[in-house]
N, CA, C and O atoms as a Tripos MOL2 file, in Angstrom:
@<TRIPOS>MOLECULE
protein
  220   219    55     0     0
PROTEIN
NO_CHARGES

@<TRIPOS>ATOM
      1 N           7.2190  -31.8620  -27.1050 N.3       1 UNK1
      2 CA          6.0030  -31.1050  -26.9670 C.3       1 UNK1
      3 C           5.8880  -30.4060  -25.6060 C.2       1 UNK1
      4 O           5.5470  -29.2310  -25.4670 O.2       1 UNK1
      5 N           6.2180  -31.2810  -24.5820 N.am      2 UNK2
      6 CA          5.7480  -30.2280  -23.0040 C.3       2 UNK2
      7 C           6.6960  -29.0090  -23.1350 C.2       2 UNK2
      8 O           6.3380  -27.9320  -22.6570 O.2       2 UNK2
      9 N           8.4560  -29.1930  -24.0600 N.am      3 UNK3
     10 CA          9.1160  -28.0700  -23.7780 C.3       3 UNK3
     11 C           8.6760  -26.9110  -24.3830 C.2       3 UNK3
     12 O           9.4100  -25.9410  -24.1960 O.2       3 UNK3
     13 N           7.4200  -26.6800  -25.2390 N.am      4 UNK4
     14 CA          6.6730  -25.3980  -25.4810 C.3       4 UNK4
     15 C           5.5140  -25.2630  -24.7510 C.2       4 UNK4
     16 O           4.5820  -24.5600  -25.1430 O.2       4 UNK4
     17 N           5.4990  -25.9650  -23.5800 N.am      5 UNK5
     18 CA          4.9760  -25.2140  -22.8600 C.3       5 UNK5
     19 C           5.3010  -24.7170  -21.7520 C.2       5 UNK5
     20 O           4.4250  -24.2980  -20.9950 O.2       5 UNK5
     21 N           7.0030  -24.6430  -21.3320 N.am      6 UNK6
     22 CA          7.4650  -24.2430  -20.3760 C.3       6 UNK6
     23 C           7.1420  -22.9280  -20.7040 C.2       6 UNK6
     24 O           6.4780  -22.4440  -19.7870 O.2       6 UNK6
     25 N           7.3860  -21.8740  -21.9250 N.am      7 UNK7
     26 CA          7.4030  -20.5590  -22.2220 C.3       7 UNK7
     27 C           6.0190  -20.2590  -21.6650 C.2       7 UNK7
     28 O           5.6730  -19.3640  -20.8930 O.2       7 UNK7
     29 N           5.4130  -21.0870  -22.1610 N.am      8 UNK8
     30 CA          3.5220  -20.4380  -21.5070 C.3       8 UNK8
     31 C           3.2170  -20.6420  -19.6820 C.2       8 UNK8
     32 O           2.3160  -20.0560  -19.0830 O.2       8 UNK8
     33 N           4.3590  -21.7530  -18.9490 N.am      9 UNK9
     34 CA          4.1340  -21.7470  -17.4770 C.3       9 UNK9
     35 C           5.1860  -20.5330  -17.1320 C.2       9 UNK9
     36 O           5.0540  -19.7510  -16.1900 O.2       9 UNK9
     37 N           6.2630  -20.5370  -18.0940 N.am     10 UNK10
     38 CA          7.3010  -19.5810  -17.3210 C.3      10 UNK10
     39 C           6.6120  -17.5430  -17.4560 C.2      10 UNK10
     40 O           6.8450  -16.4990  -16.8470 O.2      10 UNK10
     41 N           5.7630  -17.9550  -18.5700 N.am     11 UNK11
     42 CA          5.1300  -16.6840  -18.7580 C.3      11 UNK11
     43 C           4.1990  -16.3090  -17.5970 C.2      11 UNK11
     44 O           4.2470  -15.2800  -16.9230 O.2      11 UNK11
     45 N           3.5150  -17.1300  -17.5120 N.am     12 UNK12
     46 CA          2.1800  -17.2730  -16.1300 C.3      12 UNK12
     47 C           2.8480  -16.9250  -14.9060 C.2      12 UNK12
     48 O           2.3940  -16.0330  -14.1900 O.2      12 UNK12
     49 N           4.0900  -17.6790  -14.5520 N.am     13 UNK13
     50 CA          4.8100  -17.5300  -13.4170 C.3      13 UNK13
     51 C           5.2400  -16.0320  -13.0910 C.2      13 UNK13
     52 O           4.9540  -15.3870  -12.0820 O.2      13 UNK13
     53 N           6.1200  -15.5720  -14.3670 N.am     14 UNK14
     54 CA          6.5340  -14.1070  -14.3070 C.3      14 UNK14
     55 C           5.4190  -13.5970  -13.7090 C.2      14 UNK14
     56 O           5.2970  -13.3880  -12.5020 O.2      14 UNK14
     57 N           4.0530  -13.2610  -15.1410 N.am     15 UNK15
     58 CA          3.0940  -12.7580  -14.6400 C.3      15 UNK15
     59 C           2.4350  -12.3160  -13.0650 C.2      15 UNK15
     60 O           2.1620  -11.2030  -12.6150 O.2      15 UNK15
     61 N           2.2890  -13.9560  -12.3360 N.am     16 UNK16
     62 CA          2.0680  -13.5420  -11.3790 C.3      16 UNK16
     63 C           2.8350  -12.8970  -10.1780 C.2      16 UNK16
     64 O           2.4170  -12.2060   -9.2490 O.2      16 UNK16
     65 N           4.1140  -13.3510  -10.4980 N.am     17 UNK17
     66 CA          4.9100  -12.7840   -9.5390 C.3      17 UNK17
     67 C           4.7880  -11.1230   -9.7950 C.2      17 UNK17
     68 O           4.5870  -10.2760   -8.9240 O.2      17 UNK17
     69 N           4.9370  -10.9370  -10.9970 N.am     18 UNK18
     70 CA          4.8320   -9.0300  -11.6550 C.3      18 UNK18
     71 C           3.7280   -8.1360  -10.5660 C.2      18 UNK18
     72 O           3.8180   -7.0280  -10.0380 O.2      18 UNK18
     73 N           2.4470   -9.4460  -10.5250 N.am     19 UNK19
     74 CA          1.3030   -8.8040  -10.2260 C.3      19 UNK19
     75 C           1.3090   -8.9000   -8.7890 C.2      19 UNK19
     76 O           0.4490   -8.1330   -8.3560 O.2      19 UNK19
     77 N           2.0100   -9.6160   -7.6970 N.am     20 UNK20
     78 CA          2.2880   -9.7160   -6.7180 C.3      20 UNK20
     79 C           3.0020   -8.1660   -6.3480 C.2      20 UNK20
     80 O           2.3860   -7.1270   -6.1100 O.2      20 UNK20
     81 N           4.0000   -8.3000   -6.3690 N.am     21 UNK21
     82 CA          4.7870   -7.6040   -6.3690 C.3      21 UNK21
     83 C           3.7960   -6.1290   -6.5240 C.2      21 UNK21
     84 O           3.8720   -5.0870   -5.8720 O.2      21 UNK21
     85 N           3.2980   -6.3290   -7.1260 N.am     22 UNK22
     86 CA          2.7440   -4.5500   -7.9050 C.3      22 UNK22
     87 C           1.9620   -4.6340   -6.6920 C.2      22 UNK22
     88 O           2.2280   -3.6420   -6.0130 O.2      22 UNK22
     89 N           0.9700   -5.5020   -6.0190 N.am     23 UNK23
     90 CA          0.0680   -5.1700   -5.4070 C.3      23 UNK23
     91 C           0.9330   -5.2660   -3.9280 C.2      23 UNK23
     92 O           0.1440   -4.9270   -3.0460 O.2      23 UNK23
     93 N           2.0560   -5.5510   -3.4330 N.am     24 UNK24
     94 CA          2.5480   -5.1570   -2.4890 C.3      24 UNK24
     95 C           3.1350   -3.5850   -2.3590 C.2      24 UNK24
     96 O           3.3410   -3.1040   -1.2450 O.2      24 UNK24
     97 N           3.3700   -2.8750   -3.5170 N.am     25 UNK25
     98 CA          3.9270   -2.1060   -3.7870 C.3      25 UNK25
     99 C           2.6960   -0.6950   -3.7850 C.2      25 UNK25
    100 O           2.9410    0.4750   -3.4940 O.2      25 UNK25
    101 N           1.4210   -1.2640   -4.1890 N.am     26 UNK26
    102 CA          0.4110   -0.0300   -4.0250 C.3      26 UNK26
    103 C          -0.0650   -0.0240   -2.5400 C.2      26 UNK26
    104 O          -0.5650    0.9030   -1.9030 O.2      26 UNK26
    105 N           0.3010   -1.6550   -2.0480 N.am     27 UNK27
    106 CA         -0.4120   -1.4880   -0.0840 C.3      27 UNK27
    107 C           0.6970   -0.7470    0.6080 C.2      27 UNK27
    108 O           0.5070   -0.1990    1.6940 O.2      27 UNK27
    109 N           2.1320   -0.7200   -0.1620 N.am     28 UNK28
    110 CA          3.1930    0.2350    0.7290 C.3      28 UNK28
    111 C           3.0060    1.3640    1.0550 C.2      28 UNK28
    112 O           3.0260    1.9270    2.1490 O.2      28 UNK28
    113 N           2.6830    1.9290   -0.6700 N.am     29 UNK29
    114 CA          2.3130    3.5460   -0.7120 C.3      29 UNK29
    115 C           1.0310    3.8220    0.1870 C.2      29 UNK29
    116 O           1.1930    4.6310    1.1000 O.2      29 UNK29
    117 N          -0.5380    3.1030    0.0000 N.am     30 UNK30
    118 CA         -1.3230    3.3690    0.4270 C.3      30 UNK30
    119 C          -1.3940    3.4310    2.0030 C.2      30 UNK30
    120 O          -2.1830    4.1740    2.5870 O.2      30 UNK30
    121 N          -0.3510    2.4460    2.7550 N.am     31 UNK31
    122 CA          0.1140    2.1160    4.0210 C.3      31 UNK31
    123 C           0.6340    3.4050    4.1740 C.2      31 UNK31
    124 O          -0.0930    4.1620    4.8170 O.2      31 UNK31
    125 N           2.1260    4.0580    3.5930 N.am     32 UNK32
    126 CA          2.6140    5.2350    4.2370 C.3      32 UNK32
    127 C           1.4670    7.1290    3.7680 C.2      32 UNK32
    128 O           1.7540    8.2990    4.0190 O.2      32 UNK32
    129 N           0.3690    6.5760    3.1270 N.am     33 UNK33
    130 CA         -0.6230    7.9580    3.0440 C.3      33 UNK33
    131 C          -1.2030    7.5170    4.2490 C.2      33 UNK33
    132 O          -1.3050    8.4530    5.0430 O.2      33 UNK33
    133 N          -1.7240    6.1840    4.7920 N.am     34 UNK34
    134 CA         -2.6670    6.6450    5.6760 C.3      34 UNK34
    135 C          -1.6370    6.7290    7.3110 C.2      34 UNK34
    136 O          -1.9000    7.3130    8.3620 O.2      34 UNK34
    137 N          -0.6860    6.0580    7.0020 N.am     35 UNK35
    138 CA          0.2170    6.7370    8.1420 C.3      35 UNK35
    139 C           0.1570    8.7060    8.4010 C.2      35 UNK35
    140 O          -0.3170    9.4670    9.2450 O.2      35 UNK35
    141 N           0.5860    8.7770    7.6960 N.am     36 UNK36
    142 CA          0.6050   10.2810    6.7740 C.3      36 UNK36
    143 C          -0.5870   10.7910    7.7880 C.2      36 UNK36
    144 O          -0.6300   11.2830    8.9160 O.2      36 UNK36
    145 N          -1.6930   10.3410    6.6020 N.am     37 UNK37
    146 CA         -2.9620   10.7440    7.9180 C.3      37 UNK37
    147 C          -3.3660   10.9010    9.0100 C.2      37 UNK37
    148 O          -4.0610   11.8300    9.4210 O.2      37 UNK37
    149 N          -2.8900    9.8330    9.6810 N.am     38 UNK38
    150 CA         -3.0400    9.5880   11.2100 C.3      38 UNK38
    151 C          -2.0380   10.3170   11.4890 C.2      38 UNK38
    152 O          -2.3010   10.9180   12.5300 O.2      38 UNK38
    153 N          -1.4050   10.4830   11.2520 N.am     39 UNK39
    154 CA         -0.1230   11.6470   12.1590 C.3      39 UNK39
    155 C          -0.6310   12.9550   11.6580 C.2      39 UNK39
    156 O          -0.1410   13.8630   12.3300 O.2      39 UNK39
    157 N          -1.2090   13.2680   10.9850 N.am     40 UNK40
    158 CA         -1.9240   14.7440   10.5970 C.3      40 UNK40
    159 C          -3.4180   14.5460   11.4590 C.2      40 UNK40
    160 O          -3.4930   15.4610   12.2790 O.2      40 UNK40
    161 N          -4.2560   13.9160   11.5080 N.am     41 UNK41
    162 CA         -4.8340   13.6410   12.0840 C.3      41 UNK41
    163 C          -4.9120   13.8090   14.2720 C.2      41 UNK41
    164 O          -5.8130   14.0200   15.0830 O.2      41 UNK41
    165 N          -3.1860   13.5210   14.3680 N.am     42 UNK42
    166 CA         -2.8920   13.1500   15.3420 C.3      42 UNK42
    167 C          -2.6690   14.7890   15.9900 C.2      42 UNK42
    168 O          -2.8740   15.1100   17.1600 O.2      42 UNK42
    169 N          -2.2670   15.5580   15.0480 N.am     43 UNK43
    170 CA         -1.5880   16.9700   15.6880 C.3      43 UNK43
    171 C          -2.7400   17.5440   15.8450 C.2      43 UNK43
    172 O          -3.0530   18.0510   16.9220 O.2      43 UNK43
    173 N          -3.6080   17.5410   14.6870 N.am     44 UNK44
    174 CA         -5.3570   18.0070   14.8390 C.3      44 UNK44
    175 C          -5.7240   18.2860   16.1230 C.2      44 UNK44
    176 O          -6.1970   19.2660   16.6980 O.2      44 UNK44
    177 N          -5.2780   16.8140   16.5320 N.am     45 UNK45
    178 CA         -6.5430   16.8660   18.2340 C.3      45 UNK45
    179 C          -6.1370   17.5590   18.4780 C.2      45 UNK45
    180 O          -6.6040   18.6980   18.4650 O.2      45 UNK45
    181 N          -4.2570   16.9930   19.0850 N.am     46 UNK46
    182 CA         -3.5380   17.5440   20.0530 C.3      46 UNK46
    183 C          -3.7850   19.6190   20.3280 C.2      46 UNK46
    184 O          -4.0550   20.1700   21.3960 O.2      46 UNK46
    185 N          -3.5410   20.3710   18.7940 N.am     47 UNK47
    186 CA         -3.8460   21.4270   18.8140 C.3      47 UNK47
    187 C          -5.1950   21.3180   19.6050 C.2      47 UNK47
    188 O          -5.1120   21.3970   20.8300 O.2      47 UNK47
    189 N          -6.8190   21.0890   18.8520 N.am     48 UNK48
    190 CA         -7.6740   21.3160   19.5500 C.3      48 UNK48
    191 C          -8.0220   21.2440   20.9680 C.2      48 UNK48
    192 O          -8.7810   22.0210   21.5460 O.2      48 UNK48
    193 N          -7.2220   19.9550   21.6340 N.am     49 UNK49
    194 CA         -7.1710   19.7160   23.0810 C.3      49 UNK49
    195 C          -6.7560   20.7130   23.7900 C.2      49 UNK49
    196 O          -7.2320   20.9940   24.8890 O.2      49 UNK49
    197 N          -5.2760   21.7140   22.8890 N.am     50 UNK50
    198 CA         -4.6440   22.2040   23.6870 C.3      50 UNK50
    199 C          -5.1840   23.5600   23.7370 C.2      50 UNK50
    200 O          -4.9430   24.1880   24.7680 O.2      50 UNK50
    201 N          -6.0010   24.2450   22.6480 N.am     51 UNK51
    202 CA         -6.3430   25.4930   22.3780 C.3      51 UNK51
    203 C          -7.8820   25.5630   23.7520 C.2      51 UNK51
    204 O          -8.5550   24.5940   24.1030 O.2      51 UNK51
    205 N          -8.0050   26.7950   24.1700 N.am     52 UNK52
    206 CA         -9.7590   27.2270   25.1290 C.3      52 UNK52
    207 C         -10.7200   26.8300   24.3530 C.2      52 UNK52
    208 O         -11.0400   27.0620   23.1870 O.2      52 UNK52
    209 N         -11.1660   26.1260   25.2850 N.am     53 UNK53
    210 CA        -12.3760   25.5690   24.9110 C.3      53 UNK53
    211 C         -13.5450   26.5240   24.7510 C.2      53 UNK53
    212 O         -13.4090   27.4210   25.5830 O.2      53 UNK53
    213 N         -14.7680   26.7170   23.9310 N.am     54 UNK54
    214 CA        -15.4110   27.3690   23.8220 C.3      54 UNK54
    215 C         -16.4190   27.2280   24.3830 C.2      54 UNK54
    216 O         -17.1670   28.2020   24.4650 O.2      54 UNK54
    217 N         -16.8200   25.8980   25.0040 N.am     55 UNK55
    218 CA        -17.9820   25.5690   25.9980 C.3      55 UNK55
    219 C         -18.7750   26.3050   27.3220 C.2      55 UNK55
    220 O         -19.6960   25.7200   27.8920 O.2      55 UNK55
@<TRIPOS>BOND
     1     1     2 1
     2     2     3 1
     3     3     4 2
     4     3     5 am
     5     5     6 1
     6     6     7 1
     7     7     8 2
     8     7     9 am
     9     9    10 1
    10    10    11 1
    11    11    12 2
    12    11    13 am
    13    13    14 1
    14    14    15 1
    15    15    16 2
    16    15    17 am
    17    17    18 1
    18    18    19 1
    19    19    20 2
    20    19    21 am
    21    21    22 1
    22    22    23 1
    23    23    24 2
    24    23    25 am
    25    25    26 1
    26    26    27 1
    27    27    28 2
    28    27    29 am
    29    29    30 1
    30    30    31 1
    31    31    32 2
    32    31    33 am
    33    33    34 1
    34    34    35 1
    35    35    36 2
    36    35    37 am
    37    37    38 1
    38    38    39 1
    39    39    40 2
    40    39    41 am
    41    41    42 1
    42    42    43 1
    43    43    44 2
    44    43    45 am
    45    45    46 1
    46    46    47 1
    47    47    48 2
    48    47    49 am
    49    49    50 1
    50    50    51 1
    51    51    52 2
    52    51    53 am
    53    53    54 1
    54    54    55 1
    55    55    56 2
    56    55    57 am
    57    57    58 1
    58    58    59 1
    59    59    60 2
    60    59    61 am
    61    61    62 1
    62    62    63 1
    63    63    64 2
    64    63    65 am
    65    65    66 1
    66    66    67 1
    67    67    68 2
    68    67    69 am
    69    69    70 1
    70    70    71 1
    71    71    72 2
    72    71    73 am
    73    73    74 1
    74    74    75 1
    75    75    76 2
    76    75    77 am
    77    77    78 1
    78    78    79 1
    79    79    80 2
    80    79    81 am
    81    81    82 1
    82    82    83 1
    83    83    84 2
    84    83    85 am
    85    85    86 1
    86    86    87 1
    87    87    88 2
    88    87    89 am
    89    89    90 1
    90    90    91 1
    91    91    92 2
    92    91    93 am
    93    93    94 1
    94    94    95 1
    95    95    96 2
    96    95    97 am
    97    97    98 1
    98    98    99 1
    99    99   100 2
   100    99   101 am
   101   101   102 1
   102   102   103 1
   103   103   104 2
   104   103   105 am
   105   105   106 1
   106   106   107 1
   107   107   108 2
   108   107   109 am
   109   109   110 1
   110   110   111 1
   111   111   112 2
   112   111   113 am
   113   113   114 1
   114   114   115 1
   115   115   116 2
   116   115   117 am
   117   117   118 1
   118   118   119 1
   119   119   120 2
   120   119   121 am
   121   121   122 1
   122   122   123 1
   123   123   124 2
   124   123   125 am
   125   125   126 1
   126   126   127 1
   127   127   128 2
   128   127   129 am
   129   129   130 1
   130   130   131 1
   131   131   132 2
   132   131   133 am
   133   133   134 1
   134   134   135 1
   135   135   136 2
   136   135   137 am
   137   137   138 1
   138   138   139 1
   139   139   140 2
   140   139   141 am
   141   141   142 1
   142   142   143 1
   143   143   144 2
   144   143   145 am
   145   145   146 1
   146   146   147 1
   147   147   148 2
   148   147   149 am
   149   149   150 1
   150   150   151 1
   151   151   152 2
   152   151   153 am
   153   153   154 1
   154   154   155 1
   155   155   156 2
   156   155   157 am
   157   157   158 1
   158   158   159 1
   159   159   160 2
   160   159   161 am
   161   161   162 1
   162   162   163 1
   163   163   164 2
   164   163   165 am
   165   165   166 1
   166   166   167 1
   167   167   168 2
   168   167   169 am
   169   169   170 1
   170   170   171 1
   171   171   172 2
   172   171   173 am
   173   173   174 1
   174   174   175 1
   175   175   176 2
   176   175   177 am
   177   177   178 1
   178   178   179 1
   179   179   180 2
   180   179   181 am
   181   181   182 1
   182   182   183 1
   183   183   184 2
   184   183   185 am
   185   185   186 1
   186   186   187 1
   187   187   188 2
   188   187   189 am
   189   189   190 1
   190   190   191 1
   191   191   192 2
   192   191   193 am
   193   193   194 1
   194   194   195 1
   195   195   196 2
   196   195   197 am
   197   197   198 1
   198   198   199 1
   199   199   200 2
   200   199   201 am
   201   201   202 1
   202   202   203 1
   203   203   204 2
   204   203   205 am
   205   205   206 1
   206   206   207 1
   207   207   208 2
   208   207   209 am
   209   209   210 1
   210   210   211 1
   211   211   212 2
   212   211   213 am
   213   213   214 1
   214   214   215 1
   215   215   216 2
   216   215   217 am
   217   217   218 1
   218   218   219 1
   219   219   220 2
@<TRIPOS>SUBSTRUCTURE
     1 UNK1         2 RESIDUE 1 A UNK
     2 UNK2         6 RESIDUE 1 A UNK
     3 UNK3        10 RESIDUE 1 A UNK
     4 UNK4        14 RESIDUE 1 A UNK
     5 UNK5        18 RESIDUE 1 A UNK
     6 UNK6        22 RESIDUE 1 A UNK
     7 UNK7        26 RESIDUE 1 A UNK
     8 UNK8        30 RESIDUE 1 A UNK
     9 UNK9        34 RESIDUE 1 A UNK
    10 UNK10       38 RESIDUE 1 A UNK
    11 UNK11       42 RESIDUE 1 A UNK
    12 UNK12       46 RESIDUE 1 A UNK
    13 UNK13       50 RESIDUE 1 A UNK
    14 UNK14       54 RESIDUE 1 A UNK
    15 UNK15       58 RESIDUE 1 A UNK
    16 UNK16       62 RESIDUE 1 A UNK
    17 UNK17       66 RESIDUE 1 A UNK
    18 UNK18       70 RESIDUE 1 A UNK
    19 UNK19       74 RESIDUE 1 A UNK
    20 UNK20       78 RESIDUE 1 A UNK
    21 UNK21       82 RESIDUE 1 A UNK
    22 UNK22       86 RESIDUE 1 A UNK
    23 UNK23       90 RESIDUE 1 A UNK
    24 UNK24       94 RESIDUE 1 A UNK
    25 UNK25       98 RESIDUE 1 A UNK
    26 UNK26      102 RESIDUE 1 A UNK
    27 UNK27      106 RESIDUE 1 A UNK
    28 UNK28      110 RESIDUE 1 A UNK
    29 UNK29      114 RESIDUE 1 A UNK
    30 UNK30      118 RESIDUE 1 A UNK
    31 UNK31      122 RESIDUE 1 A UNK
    32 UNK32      126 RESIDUE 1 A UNK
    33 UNK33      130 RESIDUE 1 A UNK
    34 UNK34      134 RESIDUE 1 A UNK
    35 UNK35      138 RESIDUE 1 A UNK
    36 UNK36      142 RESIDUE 1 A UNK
    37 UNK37      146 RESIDUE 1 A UNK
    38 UNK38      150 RESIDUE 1 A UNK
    39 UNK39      154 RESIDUE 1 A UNK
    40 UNK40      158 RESIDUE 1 A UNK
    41 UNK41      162 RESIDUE 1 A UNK
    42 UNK42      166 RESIDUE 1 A UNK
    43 UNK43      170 RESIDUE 1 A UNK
    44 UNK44      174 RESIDUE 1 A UNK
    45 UNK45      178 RESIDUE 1 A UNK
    46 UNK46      182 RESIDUE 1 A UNK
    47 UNK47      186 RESIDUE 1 A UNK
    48 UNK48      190 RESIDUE 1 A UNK
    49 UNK49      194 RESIDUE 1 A UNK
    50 UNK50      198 RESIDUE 1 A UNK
    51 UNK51      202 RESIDUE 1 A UNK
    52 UNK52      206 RESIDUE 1 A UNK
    53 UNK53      210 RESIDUE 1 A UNK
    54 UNK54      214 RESIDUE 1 A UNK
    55 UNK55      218 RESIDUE 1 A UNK
């Protein structure tokens, strides 16, 4: 009897590892957009710093 329920722990196990995995995999992408950002972000200033000021 417990050996039918290895299929239902080994299922759970996959599972979570699947879902691990996936959610390391959307903080990668979301990690290299907001990199992305901040370096677009970053040239922003730099231009504005560097352009006459209108003050």
């Amino acid at each position: 009897m417990p050996d039918r329920n290895l299929a239902y722990l080994f299922a759970a196990f996959a599972v979570t590892w699947a879902a691990f995995f996936a959610y390391v995999f959307y903080l990668a992408v979301k990690n290299r957009e907001l990199r992305r950002e901040i370096e677009l972000l970053r040239k922003l200033l730099e231009e504005r710093d560097e352009s006459p000021s209108s003050h």
